[in-house]
C-alpha positions as CSV (number, residue, x, y, z in Angstrom):
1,X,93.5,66.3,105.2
2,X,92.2,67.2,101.8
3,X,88.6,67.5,100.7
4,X,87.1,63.9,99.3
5,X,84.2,64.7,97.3
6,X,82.8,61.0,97.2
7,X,82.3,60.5,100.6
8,X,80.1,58.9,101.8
9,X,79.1,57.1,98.9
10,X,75.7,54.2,99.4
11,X,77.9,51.5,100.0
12,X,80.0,52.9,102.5
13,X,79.4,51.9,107.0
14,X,79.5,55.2,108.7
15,X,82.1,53.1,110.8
16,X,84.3,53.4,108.5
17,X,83.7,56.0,106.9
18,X,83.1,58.4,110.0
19,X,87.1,59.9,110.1
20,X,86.6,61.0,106.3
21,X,83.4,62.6,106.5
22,X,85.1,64.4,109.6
23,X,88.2,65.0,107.5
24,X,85.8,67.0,105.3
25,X,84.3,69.2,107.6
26,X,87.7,69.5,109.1
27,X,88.7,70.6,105.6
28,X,85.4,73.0,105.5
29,X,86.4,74.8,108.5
30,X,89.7,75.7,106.7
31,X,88.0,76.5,103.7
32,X,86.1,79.1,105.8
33,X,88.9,80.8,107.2
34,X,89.6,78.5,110.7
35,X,91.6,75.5,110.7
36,X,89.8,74.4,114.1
37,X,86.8,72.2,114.3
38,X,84.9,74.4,115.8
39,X,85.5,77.2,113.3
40,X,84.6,80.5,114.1
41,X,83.4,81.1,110.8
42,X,80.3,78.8,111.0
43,X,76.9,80.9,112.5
44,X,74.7,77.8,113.8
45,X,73.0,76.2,111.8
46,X,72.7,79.2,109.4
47,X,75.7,78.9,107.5
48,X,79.1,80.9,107.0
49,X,80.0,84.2,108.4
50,X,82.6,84.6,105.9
51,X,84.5,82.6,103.6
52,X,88.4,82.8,103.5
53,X,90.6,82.9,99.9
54,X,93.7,82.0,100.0
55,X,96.0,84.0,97.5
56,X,96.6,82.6,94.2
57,X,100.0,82.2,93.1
58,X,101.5,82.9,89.9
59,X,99.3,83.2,86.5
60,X,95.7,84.6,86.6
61,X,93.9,82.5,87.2
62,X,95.8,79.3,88.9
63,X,93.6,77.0,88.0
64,X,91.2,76.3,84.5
65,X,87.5,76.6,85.6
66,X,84.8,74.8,83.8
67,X,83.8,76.8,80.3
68,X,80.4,78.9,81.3
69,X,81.3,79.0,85.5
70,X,81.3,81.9,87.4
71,X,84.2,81.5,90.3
72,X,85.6,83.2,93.0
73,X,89.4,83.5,94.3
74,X,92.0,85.9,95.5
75,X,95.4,86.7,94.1
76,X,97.7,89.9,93.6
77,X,96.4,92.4,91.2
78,X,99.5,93.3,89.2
79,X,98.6,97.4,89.2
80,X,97.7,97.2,93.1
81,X,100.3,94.3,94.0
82,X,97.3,93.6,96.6
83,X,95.4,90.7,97.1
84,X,91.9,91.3,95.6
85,X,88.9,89.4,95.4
86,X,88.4,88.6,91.6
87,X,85.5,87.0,89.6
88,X,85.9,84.4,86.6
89,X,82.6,84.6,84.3
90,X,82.1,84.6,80.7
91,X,81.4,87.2,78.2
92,X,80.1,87.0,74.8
93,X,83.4,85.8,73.8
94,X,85.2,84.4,76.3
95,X,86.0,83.9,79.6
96,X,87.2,87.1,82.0
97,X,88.8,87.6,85.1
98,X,87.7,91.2,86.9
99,X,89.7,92.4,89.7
100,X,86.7,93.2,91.6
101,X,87.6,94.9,94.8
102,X,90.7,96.7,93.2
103,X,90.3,100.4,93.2
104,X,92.1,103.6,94.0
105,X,91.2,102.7,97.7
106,X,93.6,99.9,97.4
107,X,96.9,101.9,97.1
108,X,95.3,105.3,98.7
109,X,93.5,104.9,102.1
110,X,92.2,108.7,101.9
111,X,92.0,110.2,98.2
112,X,91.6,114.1,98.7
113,X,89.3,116.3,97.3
114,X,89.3,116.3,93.4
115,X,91.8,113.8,93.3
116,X,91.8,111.5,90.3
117,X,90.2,108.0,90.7
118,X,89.4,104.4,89.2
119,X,87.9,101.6,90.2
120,X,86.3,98.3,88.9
121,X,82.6,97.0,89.1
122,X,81.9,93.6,89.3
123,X,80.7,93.4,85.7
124,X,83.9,93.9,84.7
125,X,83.5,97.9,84.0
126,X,86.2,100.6,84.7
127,X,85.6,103.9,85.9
128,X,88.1,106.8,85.9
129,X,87.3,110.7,87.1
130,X,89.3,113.0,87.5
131,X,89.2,117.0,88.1
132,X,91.4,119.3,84.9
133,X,92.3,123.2,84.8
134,X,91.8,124.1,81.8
135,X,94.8,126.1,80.4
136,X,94.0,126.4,76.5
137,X,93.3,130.0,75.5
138,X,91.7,129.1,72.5
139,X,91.5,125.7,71.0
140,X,90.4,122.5,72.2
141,X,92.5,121.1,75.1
142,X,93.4,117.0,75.0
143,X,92.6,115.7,78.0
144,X,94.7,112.6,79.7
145,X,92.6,110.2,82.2
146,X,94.3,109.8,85.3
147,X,97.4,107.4,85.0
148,X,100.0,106.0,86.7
149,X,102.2,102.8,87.5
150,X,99.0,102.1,90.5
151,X,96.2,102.6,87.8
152,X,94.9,100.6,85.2
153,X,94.5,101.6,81.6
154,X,91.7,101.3,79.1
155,X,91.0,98.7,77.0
156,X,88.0,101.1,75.3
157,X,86.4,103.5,76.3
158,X,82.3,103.6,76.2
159,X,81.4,107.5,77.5
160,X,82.8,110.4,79.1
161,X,80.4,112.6,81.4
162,X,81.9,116.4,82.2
163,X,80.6,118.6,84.9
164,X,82.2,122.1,85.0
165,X,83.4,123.8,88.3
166,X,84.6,127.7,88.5
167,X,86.9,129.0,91.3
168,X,84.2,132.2,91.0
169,X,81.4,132.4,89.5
170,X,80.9,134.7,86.8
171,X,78.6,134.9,83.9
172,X,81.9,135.0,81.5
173,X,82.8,131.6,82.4
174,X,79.1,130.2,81.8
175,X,80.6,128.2,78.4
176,X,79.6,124.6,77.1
177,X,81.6,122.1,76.8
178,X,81.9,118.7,75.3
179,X,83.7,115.9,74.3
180,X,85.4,116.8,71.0
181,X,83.8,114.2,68.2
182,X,86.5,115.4,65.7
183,X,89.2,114.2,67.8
184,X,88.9,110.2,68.7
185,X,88.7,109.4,72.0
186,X,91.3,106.9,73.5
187,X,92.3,104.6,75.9
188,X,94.4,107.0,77.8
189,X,93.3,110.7,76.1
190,X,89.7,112.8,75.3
191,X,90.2,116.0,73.5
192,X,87.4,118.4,75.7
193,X,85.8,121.6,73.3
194,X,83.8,124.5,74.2
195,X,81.6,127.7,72.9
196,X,83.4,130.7,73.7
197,X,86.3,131.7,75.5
198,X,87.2,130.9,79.5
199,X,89.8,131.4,82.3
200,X,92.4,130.4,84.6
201,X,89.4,129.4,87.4
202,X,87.7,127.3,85.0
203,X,88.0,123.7,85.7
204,X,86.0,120.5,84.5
205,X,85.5,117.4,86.4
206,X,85.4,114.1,83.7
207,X,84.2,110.8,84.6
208,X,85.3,107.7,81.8
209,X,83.6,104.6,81.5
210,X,85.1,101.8,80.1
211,X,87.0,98.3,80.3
């Protein structure tokens, strides 16, 4: 039975209107993940203990939202091909739809160490890292943020953080380095420069923020 939102209305008897309104919690219970009447989901007189989405077919999103509304449904990201929990809001311009649970953890249940990365915030924010040898004797070495058919790409990019790591630590390889301002930074490459010279052990973890 589907949800009636204008039941019980002040003219209605609750004789007769008693199998709608329990229609509707009948529909609740679905809502929250258990088609029984007695649905599993409910704590007391508390409220929920989780809410289930069902998966949204076809375009993103399925169905047209009030203008200023901030929803929430489930449908298949098209770089994870999972079902993830996304967000409708607005922005300054116009209304978004973030994939808010998608992340490398969706298509890699135990990422190694300095493996490459993304993920999504809530706020709509994308994050990649990523760990680089550098291999450029002596000129400024372009950089490509992790990529792949699983992983999203930039729209822009907003700042990149390096940290430098050394397979040995010697006081050669103590160089600075920095995001090149000569060379623009993209959607899918930073170009990484440095004071001095360094070697084959010399690597740099980056971290991109974007959308």
């Amino acid at each position: 039975m589907a949800y009636q939102y204008n039941i019980p209305i002040g003219t209605d008897q609750l004789a007769k209107s008693q199998s709608d309104i329990r229609g509707n919690f009948i529909a609740l219970g679905v809502i929250a993940g258990n088609s029984a009447t007695a649905s599993s989901s409910l704590n007391g007189t508390v409220g929920f203990n989780y809410v289930y989405f069902a998966s949204q077919a076809g375009t993103i999103p399925a169905i047209t939202f009030p203008p200023g509304n901030i929803a929430l449904y489930s449908a298949t990201n098209s770089v994870t091909s999972k079902n993830e929990l996304y967000i409708n809001k607005t922005n300054q311009a116009t209304a978004v739809q973030v994939p808010a649970t998608a992340s490398v953890l969706s298509v890699t249940s135990a990422p190694a160490l300095n493996s490459a990365g993304w993920t999504y915030l809530p706020s709509g924010i994308l994050m990649k890292w990523g760990f680089v040898q550098l291999t450029s004797a002596g000129a400024p070495q372009t950089i490509t943020y992790s990529t792949g058919a699983t992983i999203p790409i930039f729209t822009q990019v907003f700042n990149i953080q390096l940290t430098q790591a050394y397979a040995s630590n010697t006081t050669s390889q103590n160089r600075v380095f920095a995001v090149s301002t000569t060379t623009p930074v993209t959607t899918t490459t930073f170009t990484l420069t440095y004071s001095g010279s360094f070697d084959t052990s010399t690597y740099v973890y980056y971290l991109a923020i974007g959308y």
